[in-house]
N, C-alpha and C positions, 0 to 999 in steps of 0.2 A: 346347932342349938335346938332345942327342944319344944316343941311349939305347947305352948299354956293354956290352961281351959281359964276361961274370966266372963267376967258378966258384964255385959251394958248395958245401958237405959239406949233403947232406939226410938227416939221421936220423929212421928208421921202427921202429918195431915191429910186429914181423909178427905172426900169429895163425893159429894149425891150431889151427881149431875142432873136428877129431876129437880132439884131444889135452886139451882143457879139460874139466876135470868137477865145474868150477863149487862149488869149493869158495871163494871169494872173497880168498884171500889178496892178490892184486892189490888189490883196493877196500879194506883193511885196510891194509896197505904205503902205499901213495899216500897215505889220509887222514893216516896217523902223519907222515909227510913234510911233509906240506904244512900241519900243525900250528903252532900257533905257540904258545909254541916249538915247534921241530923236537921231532918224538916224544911230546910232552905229553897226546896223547890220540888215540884211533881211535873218527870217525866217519864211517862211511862215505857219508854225506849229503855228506860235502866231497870227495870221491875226484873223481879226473880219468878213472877207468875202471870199468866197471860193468860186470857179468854178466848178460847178459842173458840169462834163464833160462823153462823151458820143461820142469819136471823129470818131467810124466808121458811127456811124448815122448825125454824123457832128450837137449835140448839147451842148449845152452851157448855164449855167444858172447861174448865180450869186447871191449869197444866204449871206445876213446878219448874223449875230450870236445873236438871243433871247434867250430868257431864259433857265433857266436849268429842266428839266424834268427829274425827276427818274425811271421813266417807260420808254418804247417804246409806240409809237401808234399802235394800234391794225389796223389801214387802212392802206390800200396798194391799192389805187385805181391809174389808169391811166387816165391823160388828154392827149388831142392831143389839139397840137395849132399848126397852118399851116402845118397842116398833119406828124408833128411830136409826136412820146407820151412819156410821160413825166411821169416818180412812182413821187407819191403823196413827198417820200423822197428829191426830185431834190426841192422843194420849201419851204421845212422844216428850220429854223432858230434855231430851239430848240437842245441844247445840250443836248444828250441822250446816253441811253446803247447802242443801237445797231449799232451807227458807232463812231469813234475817234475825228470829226469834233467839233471846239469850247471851245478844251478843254486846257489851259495853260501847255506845255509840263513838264513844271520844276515839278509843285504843283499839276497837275491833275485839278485843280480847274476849274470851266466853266469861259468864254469868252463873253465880253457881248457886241457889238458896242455901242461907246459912241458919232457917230457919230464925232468923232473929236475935241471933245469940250473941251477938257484937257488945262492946262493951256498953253500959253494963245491958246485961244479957234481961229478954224480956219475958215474964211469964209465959205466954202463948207469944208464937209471931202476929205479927201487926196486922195480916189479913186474911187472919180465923177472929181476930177482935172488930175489925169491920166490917163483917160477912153478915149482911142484915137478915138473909133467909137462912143460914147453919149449914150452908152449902159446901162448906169448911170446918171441919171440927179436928180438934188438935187433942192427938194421943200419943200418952207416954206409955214402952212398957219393955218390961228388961228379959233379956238374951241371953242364954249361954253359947259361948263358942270358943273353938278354939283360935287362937291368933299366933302367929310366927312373926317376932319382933323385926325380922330382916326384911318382912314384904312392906313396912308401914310406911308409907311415904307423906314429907310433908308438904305443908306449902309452897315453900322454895322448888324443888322440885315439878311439881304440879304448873309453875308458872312457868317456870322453865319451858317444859316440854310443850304447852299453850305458845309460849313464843315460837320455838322453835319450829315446832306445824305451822305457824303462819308465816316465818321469816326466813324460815332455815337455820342452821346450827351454825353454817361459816357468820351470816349475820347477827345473830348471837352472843358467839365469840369476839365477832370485832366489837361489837358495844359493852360487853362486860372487859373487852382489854380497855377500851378509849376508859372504862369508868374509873377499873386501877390505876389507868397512870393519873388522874385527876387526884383521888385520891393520896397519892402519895406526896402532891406537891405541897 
């Protein structure tokens, strides 16, 4: 099949790290959100955004939740930006082995931003709207590219493969058989 050229709207939220001072209302805002119900409780173990902080050197960086990764990265490099330095980990988004960040407390299961878009879906996400110095600003803006309908995978899937990195595929299997036969009674 033929891959298509099509346009999308990519929303980002951007980050000036000189402008954050790690007060957390972002990880506060996102956990209320992503509560269930909505607003029912703030913990910030469930956020999709985390501060990463550094407060005798007086740094601050606020970090998305991407995808999930079964290894660690093998880099460990350092940036300086305005004569602060920064491990390669302080801008990392990826849920991994070697720290706790991203990871659904209850289930273990990784954490993804969905930038807010849950029903019904919000203007800006909730912590570019509580970010009191603008240390978060939300940008929309559209792409072309091509896409190949066979590589698109969904949810289902996605979960899947999340389980299956933590549990294995034989214990996967047995709990999606024990569910059919429930089902069928």
């Amino acid at each position: 099949m033929k891959a298509a050229r099509i346009s999308k709207i990519v929303k980002e939220i951007k980050v000036d790290i000189d402008k954050c001072t790690g007060c957390r209302a972002c990880e506060m805002a996102c956990s209320a959100v992503h509560a269930k119900p909505k607003y029912s409780s703030i913990n910030p173990a469930r956020s999709r955004i985390r501060v990463v902080s550094d407060e005798l050197n007086d740094e601050y960086v606020p970090i998305r939740a991407g995808d999930f990764t079964p290894a660690e990265c093998t880099g460990r490099h350092v940036y300086t930006i305005s004569g602060k330095e920064y491990s390669e980990c302080s801008f990392c988004g990826a849920s991994c082995p070697s720290r706790d960040y991203f990871f659904e407390p209850d289930s273990g299961l990784p954490l993804k931003c969905d930038m807010c878009e849950d029903v019904p879906p919000l203007a800006e996400p909730m912590c570019v709207q509580v970010c009191g110095t603008d240390a978060l600003t939300y940008v929309e803006r559209e792409v072309e590219r091509e896409e190949n309908p066979q590589e698109t995978r969904g949810e289902i899937e996605i979960g899947l493969e999340s389980l299956v990195n933590r549990y294995g595929l034989e214990a996967v299997i047995g709990g999606l058989n024990r569910m059919s036969k429930l089902q069928k009674r």
